[in-house]
C-alpha positions as CSV (number, residue, x, y, z in Angstrom):
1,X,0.0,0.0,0.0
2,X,0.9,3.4,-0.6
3,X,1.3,6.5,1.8
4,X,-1.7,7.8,0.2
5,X,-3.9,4.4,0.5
6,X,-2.9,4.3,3.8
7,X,-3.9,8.0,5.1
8,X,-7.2,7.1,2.9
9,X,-7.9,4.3,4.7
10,X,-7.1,5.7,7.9
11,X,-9.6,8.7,7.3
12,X,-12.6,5.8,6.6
13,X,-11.8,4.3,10.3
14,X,-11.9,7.3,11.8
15,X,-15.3,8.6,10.1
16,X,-16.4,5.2,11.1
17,X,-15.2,5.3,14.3
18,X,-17.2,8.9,15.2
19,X,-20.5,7.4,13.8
20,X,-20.4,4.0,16.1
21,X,-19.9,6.4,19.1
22,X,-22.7,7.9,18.4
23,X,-25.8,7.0,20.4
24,X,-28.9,5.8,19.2
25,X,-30.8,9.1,20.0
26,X,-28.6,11.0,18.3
27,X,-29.2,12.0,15.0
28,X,-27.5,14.2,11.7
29,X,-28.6,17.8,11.9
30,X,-31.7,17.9,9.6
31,X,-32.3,20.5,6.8
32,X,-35.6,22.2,5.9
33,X,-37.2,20.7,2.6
34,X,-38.0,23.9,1.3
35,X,-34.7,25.3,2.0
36,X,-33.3,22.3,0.1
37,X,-35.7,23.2,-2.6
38,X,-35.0,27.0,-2.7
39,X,-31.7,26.0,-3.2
40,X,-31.6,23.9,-5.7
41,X,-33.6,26.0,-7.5
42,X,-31.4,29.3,-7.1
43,X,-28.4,26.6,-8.3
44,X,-30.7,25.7,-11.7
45,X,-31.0,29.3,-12.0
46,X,-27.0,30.4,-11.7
47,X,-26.3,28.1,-14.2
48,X,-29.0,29.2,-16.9
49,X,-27.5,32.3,-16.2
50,X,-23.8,31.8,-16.1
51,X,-24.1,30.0,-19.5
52,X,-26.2,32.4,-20.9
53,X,-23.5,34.6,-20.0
54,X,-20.8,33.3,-21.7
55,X,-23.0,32.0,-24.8
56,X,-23.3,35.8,-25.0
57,X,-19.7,36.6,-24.6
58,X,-19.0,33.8,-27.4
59,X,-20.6,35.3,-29.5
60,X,-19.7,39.2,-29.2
61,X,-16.3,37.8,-29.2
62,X,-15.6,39.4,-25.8
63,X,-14.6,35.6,-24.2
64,X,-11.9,33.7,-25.1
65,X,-14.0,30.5,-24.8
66,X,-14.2,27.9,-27.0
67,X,-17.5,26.7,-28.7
68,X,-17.2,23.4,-27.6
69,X,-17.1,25.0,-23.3
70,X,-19.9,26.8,-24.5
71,X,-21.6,24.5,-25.7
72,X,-21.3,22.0,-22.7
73,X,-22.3,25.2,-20.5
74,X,-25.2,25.5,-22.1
75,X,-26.0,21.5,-22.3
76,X,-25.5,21.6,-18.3
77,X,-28.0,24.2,-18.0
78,X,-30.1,22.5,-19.9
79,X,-29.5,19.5,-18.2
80,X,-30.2,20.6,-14.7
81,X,-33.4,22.7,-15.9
82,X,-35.0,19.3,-17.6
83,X,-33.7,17.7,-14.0
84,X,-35.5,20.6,-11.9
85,X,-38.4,20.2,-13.8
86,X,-38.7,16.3,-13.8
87,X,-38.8,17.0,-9.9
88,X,-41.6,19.8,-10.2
89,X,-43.3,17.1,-11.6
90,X,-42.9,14.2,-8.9
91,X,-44.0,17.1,-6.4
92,X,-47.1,17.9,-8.2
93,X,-47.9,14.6,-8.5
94,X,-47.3,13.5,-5.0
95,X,-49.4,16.5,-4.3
96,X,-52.1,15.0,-5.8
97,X,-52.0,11.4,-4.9
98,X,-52.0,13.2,-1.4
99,X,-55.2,15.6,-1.9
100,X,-57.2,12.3,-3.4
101,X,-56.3,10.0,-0.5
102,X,-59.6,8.9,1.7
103,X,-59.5,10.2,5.2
């Protein structure tokens, strides 16, 4: 093994370690749903944002970005949108199934 696998594995025993001391009450901090939401969405938005920045840029000729980082930015925005909006869906849907269910 190398110096490197070593401190690696070394790093697992100790995360390891700090979870079985843990007690059984005791719990990871929780986050907020909605602030989980919020920010995903603000991260979906950044993105759109940033790559319509630069697709701009490309094509005043003010960046010195290739087509082809364009091109991915803009693929990744598009990407996480489709992903943001596959979730919307779920959401909307769960909503529903919810709202129908017999009391």
């Amino acid at each position: 093994m190398s110096q490197m696998d070593v401190n690696e594995v070394l790093a697992q025993m100790r995360v390891l370690q700090g979870q079985a001391q843990k007690k059984p009450g005791e719990s990871e901090p929780t986050t907020d749903f909605s602030d989980l939401l919020k920010n995903s969405i603000e991260t979906v938005n950044e993105t759109q944002q940033q790559a319509g920045n630069l697709a701009k840029a490309f094509e005043s000729g003010e960046s010195e970005a290739s087509l082809a980082e364009v091109m991915v930015s803009l693929q990744k925005a598009s990407v996480s949108f489709q992903a943001m909006v596959q979730v919307r869906n779920k959401l909307v849907e769960a909503y529903k199934d919810i709202m129908n269910m017999q009391m």
